[in-house]
N, C-alpha and C positions, 0 to 999 in steps of 0.2 A: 256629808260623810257618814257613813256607818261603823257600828261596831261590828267587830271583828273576833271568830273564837276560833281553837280548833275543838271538833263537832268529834273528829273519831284517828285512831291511827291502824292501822294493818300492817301486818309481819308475814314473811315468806321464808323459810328456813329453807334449803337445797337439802337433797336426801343425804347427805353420808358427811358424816364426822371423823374427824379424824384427833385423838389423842396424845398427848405429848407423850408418852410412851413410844407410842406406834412412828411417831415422826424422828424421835432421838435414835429409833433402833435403825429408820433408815438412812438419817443423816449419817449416821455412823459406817453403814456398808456404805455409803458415795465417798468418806474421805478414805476409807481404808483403801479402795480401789482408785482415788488420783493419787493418795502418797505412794503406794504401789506403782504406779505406773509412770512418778517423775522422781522412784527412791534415789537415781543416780543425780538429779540436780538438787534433792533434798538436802543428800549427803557431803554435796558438794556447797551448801552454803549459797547457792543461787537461788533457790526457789523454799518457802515456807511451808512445810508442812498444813495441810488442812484439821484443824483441832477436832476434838468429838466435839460434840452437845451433853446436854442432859437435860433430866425432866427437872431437877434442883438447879441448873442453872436459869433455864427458863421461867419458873415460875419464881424465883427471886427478882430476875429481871424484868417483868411483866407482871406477874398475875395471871398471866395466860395458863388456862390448864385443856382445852380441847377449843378445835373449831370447827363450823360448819363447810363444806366445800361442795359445789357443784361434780368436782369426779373427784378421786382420792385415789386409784390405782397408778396415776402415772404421776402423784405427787410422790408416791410411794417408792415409787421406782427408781433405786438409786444409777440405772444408765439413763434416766431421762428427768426427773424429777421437776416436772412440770403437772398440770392435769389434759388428761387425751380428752380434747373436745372434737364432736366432727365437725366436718361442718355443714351448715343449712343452706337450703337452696333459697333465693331469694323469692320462692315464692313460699315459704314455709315465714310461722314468726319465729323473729330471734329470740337465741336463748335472755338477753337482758328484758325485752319485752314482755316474753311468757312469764318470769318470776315477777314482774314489775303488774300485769294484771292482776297473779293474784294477790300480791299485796293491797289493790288499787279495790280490788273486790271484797277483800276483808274488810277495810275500813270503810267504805261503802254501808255494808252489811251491819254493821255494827252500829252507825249512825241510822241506818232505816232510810239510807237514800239510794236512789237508783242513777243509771248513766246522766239520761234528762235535768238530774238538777245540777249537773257542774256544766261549766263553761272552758274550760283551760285544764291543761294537766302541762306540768312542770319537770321536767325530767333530770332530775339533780342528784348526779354523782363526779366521785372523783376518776373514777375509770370509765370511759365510754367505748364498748365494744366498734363503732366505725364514725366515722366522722358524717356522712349523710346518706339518706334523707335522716332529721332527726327523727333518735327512739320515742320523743315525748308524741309526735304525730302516728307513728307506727299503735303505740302505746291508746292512745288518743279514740284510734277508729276502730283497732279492736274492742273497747270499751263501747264503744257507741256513744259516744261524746260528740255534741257539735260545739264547732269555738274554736279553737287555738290550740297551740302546745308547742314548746320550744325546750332545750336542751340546755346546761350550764353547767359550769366546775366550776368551782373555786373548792378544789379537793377535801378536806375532810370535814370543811365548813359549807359544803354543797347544800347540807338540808337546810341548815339556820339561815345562810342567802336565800334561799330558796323558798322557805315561810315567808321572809321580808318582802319579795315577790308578790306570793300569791297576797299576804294584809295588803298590801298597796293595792292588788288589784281590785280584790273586794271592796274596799273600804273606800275608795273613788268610783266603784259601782258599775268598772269593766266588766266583773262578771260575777257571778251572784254566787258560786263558789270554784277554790280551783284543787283539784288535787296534785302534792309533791312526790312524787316517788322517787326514791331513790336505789336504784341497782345497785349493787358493792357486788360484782364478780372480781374480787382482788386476786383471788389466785393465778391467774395467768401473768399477772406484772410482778409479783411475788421473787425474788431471787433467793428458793429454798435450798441454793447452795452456798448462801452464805451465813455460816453459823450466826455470826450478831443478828439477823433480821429472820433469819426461815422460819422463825415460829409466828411472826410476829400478827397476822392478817387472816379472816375468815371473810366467807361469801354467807349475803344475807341479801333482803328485799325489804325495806318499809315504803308507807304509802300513811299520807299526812290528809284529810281532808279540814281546807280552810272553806270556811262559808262566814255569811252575814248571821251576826248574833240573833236576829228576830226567822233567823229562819233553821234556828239549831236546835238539836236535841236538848233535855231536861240534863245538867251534870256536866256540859260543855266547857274546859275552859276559856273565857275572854283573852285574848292579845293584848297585854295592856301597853308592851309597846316592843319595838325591835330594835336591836341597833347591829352593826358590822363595822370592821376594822380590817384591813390590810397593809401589810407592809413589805416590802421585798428579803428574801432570803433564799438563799442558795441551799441552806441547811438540810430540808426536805426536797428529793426534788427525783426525777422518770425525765429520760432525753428521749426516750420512744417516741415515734410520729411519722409523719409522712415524708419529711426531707432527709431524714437518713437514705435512701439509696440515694438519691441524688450528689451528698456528700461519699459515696465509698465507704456507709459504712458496714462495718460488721453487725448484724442482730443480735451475738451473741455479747456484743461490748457490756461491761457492767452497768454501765449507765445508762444502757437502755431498760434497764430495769429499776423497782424500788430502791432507792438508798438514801441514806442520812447520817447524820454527824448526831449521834443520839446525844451525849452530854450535853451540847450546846444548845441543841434545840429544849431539851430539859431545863437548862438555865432563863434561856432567854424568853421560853412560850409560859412557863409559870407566875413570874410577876406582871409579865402582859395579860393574860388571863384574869389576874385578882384584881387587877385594877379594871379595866373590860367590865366585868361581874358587878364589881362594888360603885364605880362611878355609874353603870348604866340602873341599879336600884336605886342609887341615890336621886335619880333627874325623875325618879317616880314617888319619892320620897318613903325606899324603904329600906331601912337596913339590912344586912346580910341576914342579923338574927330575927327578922321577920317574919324569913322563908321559912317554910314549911319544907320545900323538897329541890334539891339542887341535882338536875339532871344535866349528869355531865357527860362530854366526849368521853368516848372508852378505848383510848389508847395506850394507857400503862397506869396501872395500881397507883404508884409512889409517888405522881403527877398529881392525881387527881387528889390522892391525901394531902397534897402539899399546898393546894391550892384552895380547896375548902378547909384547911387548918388556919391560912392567912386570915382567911375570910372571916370565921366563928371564933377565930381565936382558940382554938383548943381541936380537938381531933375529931371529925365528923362521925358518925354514926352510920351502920348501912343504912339505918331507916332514913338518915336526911341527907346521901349520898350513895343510891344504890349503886350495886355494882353488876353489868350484866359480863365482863370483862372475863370473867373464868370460864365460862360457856361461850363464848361467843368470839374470842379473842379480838382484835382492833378492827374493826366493820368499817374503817373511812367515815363518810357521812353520815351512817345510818348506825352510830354506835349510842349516842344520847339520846336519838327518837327511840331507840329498843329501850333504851333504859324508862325513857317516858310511858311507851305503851307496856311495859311489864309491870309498872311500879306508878299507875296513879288513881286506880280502883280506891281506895283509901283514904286518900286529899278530901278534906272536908269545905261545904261551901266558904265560901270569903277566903279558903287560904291562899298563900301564893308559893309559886312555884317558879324556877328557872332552866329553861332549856339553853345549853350552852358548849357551842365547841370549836375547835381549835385546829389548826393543820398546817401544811403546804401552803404557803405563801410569803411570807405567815398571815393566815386569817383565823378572824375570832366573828364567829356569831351567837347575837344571844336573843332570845325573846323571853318577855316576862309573863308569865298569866295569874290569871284567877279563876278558881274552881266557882262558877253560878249554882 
């Protein structure tokens, strides 16, 4: 068996940002234009008025203050308030592949390794643009990869499954490294007319390179070890798929898009998380206050406070819980690898660290490392 490190990571930002300013002033023209247009069953007590937003609502409820988006003019647009993608011919690459290379070529780059030394590339997100051939294969031979490549969700815990993947593969010596990318084009599943959630989701690209420790860069850190959890819940949850026409149904039904029971999921994903974190350092025999750096999922401020408070017992620090969460807003999968690759230039030899996060399912992934 080998040991196991990650060697490098890469980020792919999408061109245009969008501000919670810019977002409240157009959620604002979309309600004033359905309350308008249903004023006589508003008035009549049948139907509820659509409320404003704000940037002070939002960022009390999040932490979210802009995000990155693949298009921004037709999220903008309060008669459509989606993004205008066109679409690609199937002999063109798809738009998840293209950001997915170059995150895949960043951290590539960064380690000082070329297509030839990976084996496998992993393609792990919570939104996947089409059901097949898989993006991880598309993904794969644009690179010039020989070996494998296969696709997976387990929604916003896609990456941290997805690590656990590639250490088993290397570390049984399927293949001598593999890369995880994960695409988060969230804005299109996004329901940016619904005030509780329309802020909530940004489009980004990371890419994970896992290899065998004797064959990684100087400053790498070891896998010390991974663990996963799932458990069933309704809480979080997208009906989109392929059997809706079959059923009659409507595309525009709300459930075909993101939604959630946010309190509960708040309640119930916070104490599963600190236990997840705290039992899975203990089976390596280390306490929370061991850590060096606790890189967490980034889907809301108050979570993450709340759950590195259990943990350290007192209020975390940005330095021992960064937060990329204000720039970036909730990225699915790819919200704690950002956090990892913005935030571990620093980590000194021997320290440890935790990557760790949490979603739709409910799933909890976590891997532990150490800075060589």
């Amino acid at each position: 068996m080998h040991r196991v490190c990650i060697s490098s990571t890469g980020l792919y930002n999408p061109p245009e940002v969008i501000t919670n300013a810019e977002l409240v002033a157009s959620f604002n023209q979309f309600a004033d234009l359905e309350n308008a247009a249903h004023a006589t069953e508003i008035a009549a007590g049948t139907r509820t008025a659509v409320p404003y937003s704000s940037v002070e609502f939002i960022e009390k409820a999040s932490g979210i203050q802009r995000r990155y988006v693949v298009e921004k003019s037709g999220v903008l647009d309060p008669t459509r308030m989606r993004p205008r993608l066109r679409i690609r011919p199937d002999s063109e690459v798809s738009l998840m592949a293209e950001m997915s290379i170059a995150a895949a070529r960043d951290a590539l780059a960064r380690a000082g390794k070329q297509a030839s030394d990976v084996d496998g590339v992993i393609c792990a997100a919570a939104n996947m643009q089409r059901a097949y051939p898989a993006l991880a294969v598309e993904i794969q031979t644009a690179l010039g990869i020989e070996g494998f490549g296969f696709d997976m969700n387990v929604a916003c815990s896609s990456a941290t499954f997805g690590i656990e993947m590639a250490v088993n593969a290397v570390k049984c010596g399927t293949a001598r490294a593999v890369l995880v990318v994960n695409p988060e084009i969230t804005s299109p599943h996004l329901a940016w007319k619904d005030r509780d959630c329309h802020f909530i989701f940004g489009d980004v690209c990371t890419a994970i390179l896992i290899e065998r420790l004797d064959h990684a860069p100087a400053g790498a850190f070891e896998v010390l070890g991974t663990k996963l959890q799932t458990t069933f819940s309704n809480n979080i949850r997208n009906n989109a798929g392929y059997m809706w026409r079959s059923e009659d149904r409507n595309p525009e039904d709300r459930d075909m898009l993101f939604y959630q029971e946010g309190r509960k999921v708040f309640k119930e994903v916070c104490p599963m998380a600190f236990e997840h974190i705290s039992s899975h350092l203990g089976k390596h025999g280390f306490a929370a206050t061991d850590v060096r750096r606790f890189w967490l999922h980034q889907a809301n401020l108050a979570m993450n406070q709340l759950i590195s408070r259990k943990l350290l017992g007192r209020d975390a620090t940005l330095d021992e819980a960064p937060v990329i969460l204000n720039e970036f807003a909730n990225t699915a999968s790819a919200g704690s690898i950002i956090a990892f690759h913005r935030h571990n230039d620093d980590i000194q030899t021997g320290d440890v660290g935790v990557i760790c996060s949490f979603g739709a399912g409910y799933s909890i992934g976590s891997a532990v490392l150490r800075r060589l």
